[in-house]
ZANUKOL-834543 format. One record per residue: x, y, z of N, C-alpha, C in turn. Coordinates in steps of 0.2 Angstrom, whole numbers, plus 5000, padded with zeros to 4 digits. Each point is the difference from the previous one (the first is absolute). Layout:
% residues N
XYZXYZXYZ/...
% end
This chain:
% residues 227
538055446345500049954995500749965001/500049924997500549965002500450024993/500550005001500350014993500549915001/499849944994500149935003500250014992/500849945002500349964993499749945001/500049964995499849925000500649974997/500249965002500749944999499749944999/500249974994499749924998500649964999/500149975001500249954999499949944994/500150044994499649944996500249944997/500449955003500249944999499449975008/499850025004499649985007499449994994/500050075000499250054996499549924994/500750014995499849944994499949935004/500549975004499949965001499249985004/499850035003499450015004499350014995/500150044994499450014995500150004995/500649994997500149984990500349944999/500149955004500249945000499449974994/500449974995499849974993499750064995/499950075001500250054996499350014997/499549975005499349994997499750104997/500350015002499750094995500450034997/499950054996500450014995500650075005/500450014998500350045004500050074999/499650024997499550075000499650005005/499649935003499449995004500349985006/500749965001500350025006500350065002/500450044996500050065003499450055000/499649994998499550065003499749965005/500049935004499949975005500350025006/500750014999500350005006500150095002/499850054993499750055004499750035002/499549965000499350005002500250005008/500249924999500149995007500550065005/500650024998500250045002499650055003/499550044996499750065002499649995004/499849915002499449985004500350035008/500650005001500450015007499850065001/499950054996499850084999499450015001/499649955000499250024999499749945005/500550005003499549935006500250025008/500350055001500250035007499550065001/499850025005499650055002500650065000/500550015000500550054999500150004993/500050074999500450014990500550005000/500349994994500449974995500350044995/500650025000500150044992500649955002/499949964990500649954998500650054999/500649995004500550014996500149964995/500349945000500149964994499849935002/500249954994499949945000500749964997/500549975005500449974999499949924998/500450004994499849925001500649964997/500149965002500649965000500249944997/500249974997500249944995500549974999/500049994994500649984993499849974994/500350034995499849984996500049924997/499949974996499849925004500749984995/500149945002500549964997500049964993/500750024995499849974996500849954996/500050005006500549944999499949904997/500449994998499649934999500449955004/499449955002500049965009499949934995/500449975003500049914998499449985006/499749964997499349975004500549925000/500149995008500049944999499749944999/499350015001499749944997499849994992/500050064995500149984994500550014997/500649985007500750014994500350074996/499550054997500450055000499950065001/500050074995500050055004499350054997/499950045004499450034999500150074999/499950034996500250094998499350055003/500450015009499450065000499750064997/500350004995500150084998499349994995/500149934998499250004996499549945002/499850035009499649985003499550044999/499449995002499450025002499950065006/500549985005500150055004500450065000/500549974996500350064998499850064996/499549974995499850064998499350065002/499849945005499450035005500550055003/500449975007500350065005500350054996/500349994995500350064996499450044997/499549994999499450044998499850035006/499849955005499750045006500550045003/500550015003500750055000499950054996/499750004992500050084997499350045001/499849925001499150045003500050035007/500449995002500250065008500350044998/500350014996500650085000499650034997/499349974997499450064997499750025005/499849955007499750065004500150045005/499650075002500250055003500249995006/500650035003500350005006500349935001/500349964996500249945000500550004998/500749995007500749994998500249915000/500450014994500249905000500650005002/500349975005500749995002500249935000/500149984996500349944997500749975000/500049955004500849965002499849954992/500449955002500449964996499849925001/500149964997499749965000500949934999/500049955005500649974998500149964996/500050034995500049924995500549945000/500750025002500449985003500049915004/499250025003499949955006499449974999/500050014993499149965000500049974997/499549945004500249934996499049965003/500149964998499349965001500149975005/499750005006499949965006499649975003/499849955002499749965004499350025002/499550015003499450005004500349985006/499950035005500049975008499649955000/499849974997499249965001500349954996/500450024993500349934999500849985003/500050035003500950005003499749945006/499650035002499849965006499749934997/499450004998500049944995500449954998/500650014998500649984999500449975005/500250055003500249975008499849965005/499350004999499449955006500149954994/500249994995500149954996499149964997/499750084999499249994999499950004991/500550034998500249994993500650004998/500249984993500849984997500150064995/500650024996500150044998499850014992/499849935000499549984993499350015000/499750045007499450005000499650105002/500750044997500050074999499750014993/499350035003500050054995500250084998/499450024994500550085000499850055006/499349985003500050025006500450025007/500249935000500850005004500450064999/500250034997500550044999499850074998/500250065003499950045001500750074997/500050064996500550034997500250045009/500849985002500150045006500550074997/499750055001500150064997500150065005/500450025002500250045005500050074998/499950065006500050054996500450045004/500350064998500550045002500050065002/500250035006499950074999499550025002/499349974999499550015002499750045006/500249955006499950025007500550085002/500549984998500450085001499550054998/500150004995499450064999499550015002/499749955002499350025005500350055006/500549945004500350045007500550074995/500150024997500550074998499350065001/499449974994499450045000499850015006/499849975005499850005007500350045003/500749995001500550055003499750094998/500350004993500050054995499050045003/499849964999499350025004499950025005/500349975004500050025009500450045000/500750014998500350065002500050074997/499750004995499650074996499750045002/499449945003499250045004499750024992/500049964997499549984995499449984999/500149955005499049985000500049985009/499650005001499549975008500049955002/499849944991499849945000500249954999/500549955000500149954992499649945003/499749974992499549955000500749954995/500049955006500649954995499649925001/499849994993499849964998500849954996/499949935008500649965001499649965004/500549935000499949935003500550005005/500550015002500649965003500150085003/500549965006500550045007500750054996/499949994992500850044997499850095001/499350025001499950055001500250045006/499949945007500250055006500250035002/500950004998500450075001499950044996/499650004995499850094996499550015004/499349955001499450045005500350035009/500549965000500150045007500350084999/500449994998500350074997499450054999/499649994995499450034999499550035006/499849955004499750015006500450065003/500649985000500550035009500250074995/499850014994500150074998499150034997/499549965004499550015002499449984993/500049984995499849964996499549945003/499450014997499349965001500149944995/500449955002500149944995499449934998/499550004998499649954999500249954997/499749965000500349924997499549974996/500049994995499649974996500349944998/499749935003500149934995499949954996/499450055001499749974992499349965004/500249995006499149985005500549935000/500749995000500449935002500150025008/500149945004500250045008500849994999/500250055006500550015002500449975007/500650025000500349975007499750055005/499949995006499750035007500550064999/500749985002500550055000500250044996/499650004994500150044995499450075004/499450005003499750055003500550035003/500450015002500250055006500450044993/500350014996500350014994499650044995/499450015001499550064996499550015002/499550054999499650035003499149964998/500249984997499349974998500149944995/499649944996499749994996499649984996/499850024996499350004995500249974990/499549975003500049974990499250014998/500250004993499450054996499449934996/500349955003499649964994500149964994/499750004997500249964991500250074998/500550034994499950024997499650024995/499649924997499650014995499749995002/499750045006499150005002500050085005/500550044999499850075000499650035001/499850035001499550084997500150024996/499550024998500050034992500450105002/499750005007500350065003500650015001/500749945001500450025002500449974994/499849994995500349984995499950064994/499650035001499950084998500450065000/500450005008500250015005500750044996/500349964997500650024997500150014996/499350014994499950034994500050095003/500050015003499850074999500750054997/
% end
């Protein structure tokens, strides 16, 4: 039997299936462990989960001057604030689920541009009297984050812990931890959510496989981690 960690990434993860916060975050997380266990139950080899790492921060609650209405906005009693901060405690309730959580810079957050209005602007296709709230977007950077993934992968690989790691990730920040893992003999799968990848990112893992929507599961592998 494979003994497999799963690593998410979930600032990729969110951005990919809870953009506008359409479910309540009870029904996101028990979506995304659903999806987890689908990785467990969709290979013709078995599966015993080690754990389920997942990765974040918790959200930002500083107040951001909007430049287009002139003043400032107080995250802390946004809407999303008080989703992520639910959904975050709805994952420390379930089984086998470690949270490693960076930091969030508030420091540097500020409302910025659209690349679609920036450009707009520049090809001089509109003026700066012709932005709306769409135009701008909260730039919120997070911290810590990525370390952690590559420390856990390390810490993984060199134990002889599990077999497997299933890292659910978008971007090349992971491939000096997958190489490491490989060259100390680790089965590293790539899951991107079914987005493509760069060519040269294959030579750098063993495989990659995505599970689908989460919110269209199986009633079987969403059962999976009730036991």
């Amino acid at each position: 039997m494979t003994r497999t960690a799963i690593l998410i990434d979930g600032g990729f993860y969110r951005k990919r299936f809870e953009k506008g916060m359409k479910h309540t975050p009870a029904e996101a997380a028990d979506a995304l462990i659903g999806y987890c266990f689908r990785h467990l139950s969709e290979h013709h080899t078995k599966h015993d989960l080690y754990r389920i790492f997942y990765y974040d921060a918790y959200p930002c609650k500083k107040k951001i001057f909007h430049p287009l209405h002139n003043r400032t906005f107080d995250f802390s009693k946004s809407n999303y604030y008080a989703w992520m901060n639910s959904f975050l405690k709805e994952l420390t309730k379930k089984r086998k689920v470690a949270l490693r959580l960076g930091t969030v810079d508030e420091g540097s957050a500020v409302y910025s541009l659209t690349a679609s209005a920036t450009n707009d602007i520049l090809m001089k296709k509109r003026s700066v009297e012709d932005l709306v709230d769409s135009d701008f977007v909260p730039s919120i950077k997070q911290k810590g984050v990525d370390m952690r993934i590559g420390m856990d992968i390390a810490s993984l690989a060199y134990k002889k812990l599990v077999d497997q790691i299933v890292l659910i990730a978008g971007d090349a920040d992971f491939v000096p931890a997958a190489k490491l893992a490989r060259r100390e003999g680790l089965d590293v799968v790539l899951d991107p959510l079914n987005l493509p990848i760069k060519d040269d990112l294959f030579e750098h893992i063993d495989g990659k496989h995505s599970c689908g929507d989460p919110y269209k599961t199986s009633q079987k592998s969403n059962d999976a981690y009730k036991i």
